[in-house]
DRENFI-339707 format. One line per field, with one value per residue (C-alpha): residue in one letter; y negated, z negated, x negated. Coordinates in steps of 0.02 Angstrom, whole numbers, padded with zeros to 5 digits. Each point is the difference from the previous one (the first is absolute). Layout:
BEGIN
aa	[A,...]
py	[Y,...]
pz	[Z,...]
px	[X,...]
***
This chain:
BEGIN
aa	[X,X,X,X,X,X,X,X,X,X,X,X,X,X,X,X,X,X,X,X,X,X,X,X,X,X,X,X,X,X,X,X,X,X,X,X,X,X,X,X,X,X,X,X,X,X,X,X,X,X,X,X,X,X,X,X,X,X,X,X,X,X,X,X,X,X,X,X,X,X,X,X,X,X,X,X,X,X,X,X,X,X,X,X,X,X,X,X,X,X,X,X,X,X,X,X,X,X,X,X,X,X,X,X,X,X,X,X,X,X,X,X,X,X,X,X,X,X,X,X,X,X,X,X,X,X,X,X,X,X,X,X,X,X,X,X,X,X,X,X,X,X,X,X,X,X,X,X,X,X,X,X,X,X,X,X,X,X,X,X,X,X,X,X,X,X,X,X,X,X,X,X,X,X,X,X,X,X,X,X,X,X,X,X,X,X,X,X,X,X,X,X,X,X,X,X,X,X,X,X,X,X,X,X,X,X,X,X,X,X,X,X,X,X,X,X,X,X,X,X,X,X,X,X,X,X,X,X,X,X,X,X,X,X,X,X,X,X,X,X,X,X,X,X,X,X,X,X]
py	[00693,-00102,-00169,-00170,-00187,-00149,-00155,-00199,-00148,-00180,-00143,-00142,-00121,-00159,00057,00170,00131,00137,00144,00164,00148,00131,00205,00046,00223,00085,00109,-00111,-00161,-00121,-00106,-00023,00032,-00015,-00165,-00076,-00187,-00108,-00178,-00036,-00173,-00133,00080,00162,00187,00143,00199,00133,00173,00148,-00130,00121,00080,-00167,-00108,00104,00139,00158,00105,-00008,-00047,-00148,-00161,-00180,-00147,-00165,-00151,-00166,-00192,-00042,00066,00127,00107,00191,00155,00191,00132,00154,00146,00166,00050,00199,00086,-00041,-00140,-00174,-00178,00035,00144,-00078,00006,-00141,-00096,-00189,-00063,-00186,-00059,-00030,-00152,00070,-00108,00080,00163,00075,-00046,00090,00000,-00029,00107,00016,00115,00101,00056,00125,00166,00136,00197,00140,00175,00104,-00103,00097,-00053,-00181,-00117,-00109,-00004,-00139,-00082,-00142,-00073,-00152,-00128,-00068,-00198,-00070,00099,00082,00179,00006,00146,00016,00077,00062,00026,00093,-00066,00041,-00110,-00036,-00027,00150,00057,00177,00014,-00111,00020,-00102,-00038,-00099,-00108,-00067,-00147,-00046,00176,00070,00137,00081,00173,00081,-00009,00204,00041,-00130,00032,00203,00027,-00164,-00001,-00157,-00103,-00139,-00064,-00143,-00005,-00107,-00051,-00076,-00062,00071,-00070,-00076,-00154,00053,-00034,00101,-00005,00162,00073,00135,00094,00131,00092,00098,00180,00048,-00173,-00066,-00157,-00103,-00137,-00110,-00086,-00132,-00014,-00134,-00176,-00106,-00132,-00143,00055,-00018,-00179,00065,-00003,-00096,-00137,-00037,-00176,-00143,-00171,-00039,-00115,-00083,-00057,-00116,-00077,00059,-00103,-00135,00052,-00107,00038,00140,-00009,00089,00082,00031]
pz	[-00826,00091,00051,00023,-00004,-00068,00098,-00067,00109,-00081,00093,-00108,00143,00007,00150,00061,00060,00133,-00021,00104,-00095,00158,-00077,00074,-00010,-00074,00155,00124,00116,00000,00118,-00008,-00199,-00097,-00049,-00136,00016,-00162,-00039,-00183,-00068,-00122,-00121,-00001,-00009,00100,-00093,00116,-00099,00106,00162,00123,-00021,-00070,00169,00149,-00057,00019,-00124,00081,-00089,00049,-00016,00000,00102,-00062,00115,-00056,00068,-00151,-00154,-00109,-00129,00023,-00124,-00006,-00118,00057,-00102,-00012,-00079,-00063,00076,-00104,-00083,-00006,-00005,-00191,00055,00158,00003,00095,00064,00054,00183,00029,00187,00073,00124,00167,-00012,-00115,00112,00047,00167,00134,-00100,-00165,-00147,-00173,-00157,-00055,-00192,-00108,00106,-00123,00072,-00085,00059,00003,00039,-00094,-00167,00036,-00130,00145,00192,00110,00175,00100,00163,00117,00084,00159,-00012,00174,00121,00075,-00001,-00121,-00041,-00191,-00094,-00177,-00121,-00159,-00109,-00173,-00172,00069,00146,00090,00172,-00033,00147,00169,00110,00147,00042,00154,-00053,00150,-00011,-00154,-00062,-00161,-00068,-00180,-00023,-00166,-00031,-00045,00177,00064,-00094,-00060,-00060,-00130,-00164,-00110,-00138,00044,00190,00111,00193,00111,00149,00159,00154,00132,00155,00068,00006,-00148,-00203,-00136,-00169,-00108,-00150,-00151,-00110,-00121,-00091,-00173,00048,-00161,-00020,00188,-00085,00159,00021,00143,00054,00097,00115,-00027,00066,00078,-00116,00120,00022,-00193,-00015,-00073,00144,-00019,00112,-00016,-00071,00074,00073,00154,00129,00136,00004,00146,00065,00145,00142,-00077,-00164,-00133,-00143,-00033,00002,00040,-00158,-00159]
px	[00769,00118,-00083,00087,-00051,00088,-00058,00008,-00022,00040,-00002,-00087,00024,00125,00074,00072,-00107,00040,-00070,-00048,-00034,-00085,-00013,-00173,00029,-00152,-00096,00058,-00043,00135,00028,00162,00074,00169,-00003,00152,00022,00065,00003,-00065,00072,-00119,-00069,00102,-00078,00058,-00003,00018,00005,-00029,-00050,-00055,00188,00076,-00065,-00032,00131,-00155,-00103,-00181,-00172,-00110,-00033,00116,-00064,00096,-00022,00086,00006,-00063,-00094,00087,-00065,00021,-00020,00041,00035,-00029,00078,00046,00157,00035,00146,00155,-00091,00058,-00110,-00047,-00103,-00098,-00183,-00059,-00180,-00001,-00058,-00011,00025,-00183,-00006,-00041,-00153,-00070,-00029,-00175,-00049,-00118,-00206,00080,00030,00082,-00004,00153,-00024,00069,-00030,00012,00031,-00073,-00022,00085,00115,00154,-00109,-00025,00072,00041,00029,-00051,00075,-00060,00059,00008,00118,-00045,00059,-00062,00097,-00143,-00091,-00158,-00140,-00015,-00157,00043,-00162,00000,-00123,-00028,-00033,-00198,00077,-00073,00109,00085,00071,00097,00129,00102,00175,00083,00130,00131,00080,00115,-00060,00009,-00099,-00010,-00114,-00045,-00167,00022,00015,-00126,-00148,00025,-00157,-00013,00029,00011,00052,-00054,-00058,00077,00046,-00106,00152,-00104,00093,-00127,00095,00157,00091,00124,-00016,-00001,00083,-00074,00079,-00032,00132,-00039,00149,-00051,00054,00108,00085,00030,-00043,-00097,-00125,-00035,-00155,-00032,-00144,-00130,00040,-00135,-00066,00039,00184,00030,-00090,-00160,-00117,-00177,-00003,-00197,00020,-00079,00081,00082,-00114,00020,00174,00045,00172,00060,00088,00130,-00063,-00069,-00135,-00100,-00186,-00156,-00016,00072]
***
């Protein structure tokens, strides 16, 4: 297969937006990547087909890091397309753009579903990949955890990430000896200053046809976090302020 990504970024903002789209290369720190600079009027949407070619004129894997002075929406299609073939015969997966925020920090952890890799492998109905972005500029250690459906470990291994690094691995080659329909990654940033942004793909072997999967967002980060409850007490004024209270 013959991989490619089509990228969208729309600006739903009143004012124009200027935009930096970096190319973080897979197997690499990057301190210093190709970056593609635009400016995105009101309310318009860019398409980039075939961006790593398209904006920093190179065919290389990894990962895009969009920065923008203000907020933009941002979402990939990542395809292949057969020798010969044209658009109508693309088989493609969706990626949304994860804010940098979101990413894993040093003592914390997420889940990564959908692992499925039978053996042998040349039998399995499907083959599974999962990687890692770096988003904080900064080296990390990264522990990955194969657990099954009771949640039972099958097996662990670590990676070092540099900064602005990109990683992908198939799980084949990282874990030889498992065999699964059904288990999840456990990703844990074990040390380092950096963030981590985790991802799952699994591609039916006859078909090509591919699936992505995100990793699991912390419940605060999408507005569902338990606060506890309770009211908010002693409230004074501070100097050259007025009101407030002792309670209430």
């Amino acid at each position: 297969s013959n991989w490619y990504s089509t990228v969208w970024v729309y600006n739903p903002n009143g004012a124009a937006a200027q935009v930096q789209v970096f190319l973080l290369e897979r197997a690499n720190a990057n301190p210093t990547p190709l970056v593609y600079n635009d400016t995105i009027p009101a309310g318009d949407t860019r398409r980039w087909t075939n961006a790593v070619e398209t904006l920093f004129g190179v065919a290389k894997f990894g990962a895009l890091r969009v920065v923008s002075t203000s907020k933009v929406v941002v979402n990939a299609r990542v395809y292949s397309q057969p020798a010969g073939g044209g658009d109508e015969d693309t088989t493609g997966q969706f990626f949304s753009g994860v804010p940098a925020s979101f990413a894993v920090k040093s003592g914390q952890k997420t889940q990564i579903l959908g692992t499925y890799q039978t053996r042998p492998t040349a039998d399995s109905d499907y083959r599974y990949n999962f990687g890692f972005a770096e988003t904080a500029g900064s080296s990390v250690t990264v522990r990955v955890k194969v657990l099954d459906e009771t949640g039972a470990q099958q097996g662990s291994k670590d990676y070092s990430l540099g900064a602005r690094g990109v990683a992908q691995y198939a799980f084949k080659d990282e874990f030889p000896t498992i065999s699964t329909q059904n288990a999840r990654l456990e990703v844990e940033v074990l040390s380092g200053n950096g963030g981590v942004v985790a991802f799952g793909s699994g591609i039916a072997n006859s078909s090509n046809d591919p699936s992505t999967f995100e990793m699991q967002f912390a419940d605060e980060l999408l507005g569902s976090g338990s606060s506890g409850g309770g009211d908010i007490t002693g409230v004074t004024a501070g100097a050259g302020r007025t009101g407030g209270g002792t309670s209430g």
